[in-house]
N, C-alpha and C positions, 0 to 999 in steps of 0.2 A: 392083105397083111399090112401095107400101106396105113388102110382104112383104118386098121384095128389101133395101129400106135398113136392117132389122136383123140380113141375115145375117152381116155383119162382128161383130157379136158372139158368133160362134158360135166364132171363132179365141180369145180369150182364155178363154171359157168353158172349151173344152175343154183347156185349156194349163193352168186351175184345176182340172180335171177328172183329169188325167194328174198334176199334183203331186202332191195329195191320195191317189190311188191307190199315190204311191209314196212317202211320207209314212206312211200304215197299212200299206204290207208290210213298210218300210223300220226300221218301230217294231212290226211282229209277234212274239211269240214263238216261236222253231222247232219245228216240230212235233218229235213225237218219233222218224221215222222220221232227220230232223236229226241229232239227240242220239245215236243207234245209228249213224252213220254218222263219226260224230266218234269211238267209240272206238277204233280201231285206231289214228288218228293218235294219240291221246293216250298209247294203253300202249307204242307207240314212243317219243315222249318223257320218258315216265315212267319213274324207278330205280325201283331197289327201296324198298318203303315213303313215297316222297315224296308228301306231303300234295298233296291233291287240293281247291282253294278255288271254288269258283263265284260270280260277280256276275253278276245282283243274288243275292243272298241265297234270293230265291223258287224260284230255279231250282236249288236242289240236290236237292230231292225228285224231280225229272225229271230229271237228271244220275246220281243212284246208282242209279236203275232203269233207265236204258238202260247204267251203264256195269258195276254188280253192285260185289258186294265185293271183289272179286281190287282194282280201282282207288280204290275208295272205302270200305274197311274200316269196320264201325262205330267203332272205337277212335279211329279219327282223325275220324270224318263227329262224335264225342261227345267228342272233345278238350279237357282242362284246359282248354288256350289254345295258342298256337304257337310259346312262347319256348323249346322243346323241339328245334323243327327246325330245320334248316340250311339246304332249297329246300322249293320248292313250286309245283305249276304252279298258276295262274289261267287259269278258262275262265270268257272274258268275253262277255258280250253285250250289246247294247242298248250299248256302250259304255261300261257299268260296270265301277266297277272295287271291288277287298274291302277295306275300311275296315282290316281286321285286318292287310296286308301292308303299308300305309303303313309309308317307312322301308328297306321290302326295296330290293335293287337288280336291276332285267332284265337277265336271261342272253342270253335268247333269248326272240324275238317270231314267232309263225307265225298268218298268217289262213287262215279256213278258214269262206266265205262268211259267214254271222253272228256267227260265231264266232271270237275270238283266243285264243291258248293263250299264256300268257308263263310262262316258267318264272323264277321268283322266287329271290333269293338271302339268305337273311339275315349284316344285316353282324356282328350278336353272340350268335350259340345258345349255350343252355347247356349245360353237357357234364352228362347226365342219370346216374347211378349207379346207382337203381335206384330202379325203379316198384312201390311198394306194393300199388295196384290190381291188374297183370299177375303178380303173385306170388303174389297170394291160393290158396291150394290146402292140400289137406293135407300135400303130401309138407316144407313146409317152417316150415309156418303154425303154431301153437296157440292156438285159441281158447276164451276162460273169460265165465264169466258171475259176476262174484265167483271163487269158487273154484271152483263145478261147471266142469268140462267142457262145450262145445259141440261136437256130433256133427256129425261132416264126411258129408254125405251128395252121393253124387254122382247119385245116382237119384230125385231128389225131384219132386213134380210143379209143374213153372213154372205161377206163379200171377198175373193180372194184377188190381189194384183195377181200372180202369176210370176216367174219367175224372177225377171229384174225390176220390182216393183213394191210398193206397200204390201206388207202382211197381210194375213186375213184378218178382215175385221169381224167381231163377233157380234151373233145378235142379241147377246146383252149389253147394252152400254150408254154412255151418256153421249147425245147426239149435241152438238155445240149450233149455235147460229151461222158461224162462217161455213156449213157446211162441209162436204169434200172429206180431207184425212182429219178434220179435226173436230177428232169425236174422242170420247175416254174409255177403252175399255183393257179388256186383258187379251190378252194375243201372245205368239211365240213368234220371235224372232231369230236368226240364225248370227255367229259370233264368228269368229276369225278364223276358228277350228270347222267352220261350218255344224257346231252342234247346236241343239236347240235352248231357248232361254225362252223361259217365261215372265213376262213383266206387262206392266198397263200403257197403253198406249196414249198419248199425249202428248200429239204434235201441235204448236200453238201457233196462231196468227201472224203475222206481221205488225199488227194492231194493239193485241192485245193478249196478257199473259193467259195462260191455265191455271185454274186453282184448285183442287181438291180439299173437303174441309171434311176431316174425318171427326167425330161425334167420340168424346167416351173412349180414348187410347189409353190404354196402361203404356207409361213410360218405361225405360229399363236405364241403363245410363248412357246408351249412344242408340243414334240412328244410322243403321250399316245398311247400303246395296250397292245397285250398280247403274250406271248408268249405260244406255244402248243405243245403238242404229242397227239395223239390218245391214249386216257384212256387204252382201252383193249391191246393195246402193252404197255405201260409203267406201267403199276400197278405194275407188278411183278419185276419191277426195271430195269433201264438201266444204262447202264455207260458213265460216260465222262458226257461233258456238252456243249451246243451249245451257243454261243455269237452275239449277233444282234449289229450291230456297225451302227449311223446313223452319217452321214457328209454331209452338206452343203457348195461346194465349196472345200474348203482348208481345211475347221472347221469343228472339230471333236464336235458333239453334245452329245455324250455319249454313254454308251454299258448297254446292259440290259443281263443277260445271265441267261440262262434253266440249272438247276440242278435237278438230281432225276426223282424224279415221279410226278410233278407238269403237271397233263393235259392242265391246261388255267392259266395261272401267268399274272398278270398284271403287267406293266411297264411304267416307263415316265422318259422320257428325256427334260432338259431345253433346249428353245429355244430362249432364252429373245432378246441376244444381235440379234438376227437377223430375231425378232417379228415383222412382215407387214410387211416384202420384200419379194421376188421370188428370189427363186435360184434352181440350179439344185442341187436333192438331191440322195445320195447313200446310200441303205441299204445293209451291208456285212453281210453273214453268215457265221462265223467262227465254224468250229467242232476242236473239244481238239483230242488226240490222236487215242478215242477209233473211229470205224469204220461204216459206215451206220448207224449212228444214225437219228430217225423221225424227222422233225420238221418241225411245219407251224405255221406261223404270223397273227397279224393282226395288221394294223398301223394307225395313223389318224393325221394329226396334227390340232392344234385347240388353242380356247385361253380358258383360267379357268375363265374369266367375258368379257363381251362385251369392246373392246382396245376405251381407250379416244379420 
């Protein structure tokens, strides 16, 4: 009889019992058979090249491996920033949402059990002219160390430092005579956030600067990037400071320059007086006194509203 008068608590228990259960599945993250079963929906959705965001942030390393690079290219998973593009889908879950796309406006909203897919719209991209990074090659590039020549090798062996150390260098690039880190290529480095950035690598001498001389640039009216170091080498500080000089022709467009511990600085140079023509353009990398110091770019030129 005893027995009998506590089993009325076995209806609330179990009513606690069944939330909770649906509480932790409700707040699970999708396994990845999930995530491989969301890509067909998504590359229907998806144009050509639209940036691909995932929330929370955690879940893009299990996002670009069920969906591959065709959907999530490095270029864009290692992008400047996003002021580039015009949409973008967001795959959301847990009900996050990407801090980056604040601002954007939804097109379209599709769910797809844990998962939303909103295809994002920006209300002011910039109209980009041409990407420094993407151009890097020989067929258009020349690169100097001082006056020597840097040998364009496309069969080089990609070399990775390893955690607290240089990037991986890639086997396309421009090999310098000093040898060692200072070669010109494109590489991904890590930023403050620990996320990845793509830019060209161009750490310069003691001796003597870096030049890149690019061939045949359309101008826009500024030259906008960023400046880099690899987080994990520079958190702890380095010295001296690195100066990115850009010139069109004869005309010096302005210098942006790397001080401290800044992993990704952002930068811009005006380009007014010489907004819609073509010229050949040079980016210098000047280092101050101290010695092997890191540094990779990333450069665009472009215009801040669509030219009259």
């Amino acid at each position: 009889m005893k027995a009998r008068s506590w089993l009325w608590l076995l209806v609330p228990c179990l009513g606690l019992a069944e939330l909770g259960a649906h509480q932790f599945f409700a707040t699970r993250a999708p396994e990845p058979e999930a995530w491989r079963e969301l890509r067909p929906k998504l590359a229907a959705l998806r144009r050509a090249n639209e940036l691909v965001i995932v929330a929370p942030e955690w879940g893009a390393p299990l996002a670009r491996q069920a969906f591959g690079d065709e959907l999530m290219p490095l270029s864009q998973v290692a992008r400047p920033d996003i002021t580039g593009f015009s949409r973008a889908i967001e795959v959301s879950l847990l009900g996050k949402r990407a801090p980056e796309l604040a601002g954007w406006r939804i097109a379209e909203e599709h769910e797809y059990g844990k998962f939303v897919l909103r295809v994002m719209t920006n209300p002011a991209p910039a109209r980009l002219s041409f990407d420094f990074v993407d151009a890097l090659g020989s067929d258009r590039v020349e690169v100097r160390e001082g006056t020597a020549l840097c040998r364009w090798n496309s069969h080089a062996r990609a070399t990775a430092g390893g955690l607290v150390a240089n990037p991986t260098f890639p086997k396309h690039r421009f090999e310098c005579p000093s040898g060692g880190p200072h070669i010109v290529g494109v590489t991904v480095i890590d930023d403050e956030e620990y996320r990845p950035r793509r830019c060209i690598w161009a750490q310069p001498s003691d001796h003597a600067p870096i030049v890149l001389l690019y061939r045949n640039v359309p101008l826009g009216d500024r030259i906008r990037g960023y400046l880099g170091i690899p987080w994990l080498l520079g958190r702890d500080g380095v010295s001296g400071s690195v100066t990115l000089e850009a010139r069109a022709g004869t005309q010096s467009l302005g210098r942006a320059v790397q001080r401290g511990d800044h992993a990704w600085e952002r930068f811009e140079l005006s380009g007014r007086e010489l907004a819609g023509t073509t010229a050949d353009v040079e980016l210098i990398v000047h280092e101050s006194p101290a010695r092997d110091r890191p540094f990779c770019f990333y450069a665009d030129t472009r215009w801040a509203a669509p030219p009259s």
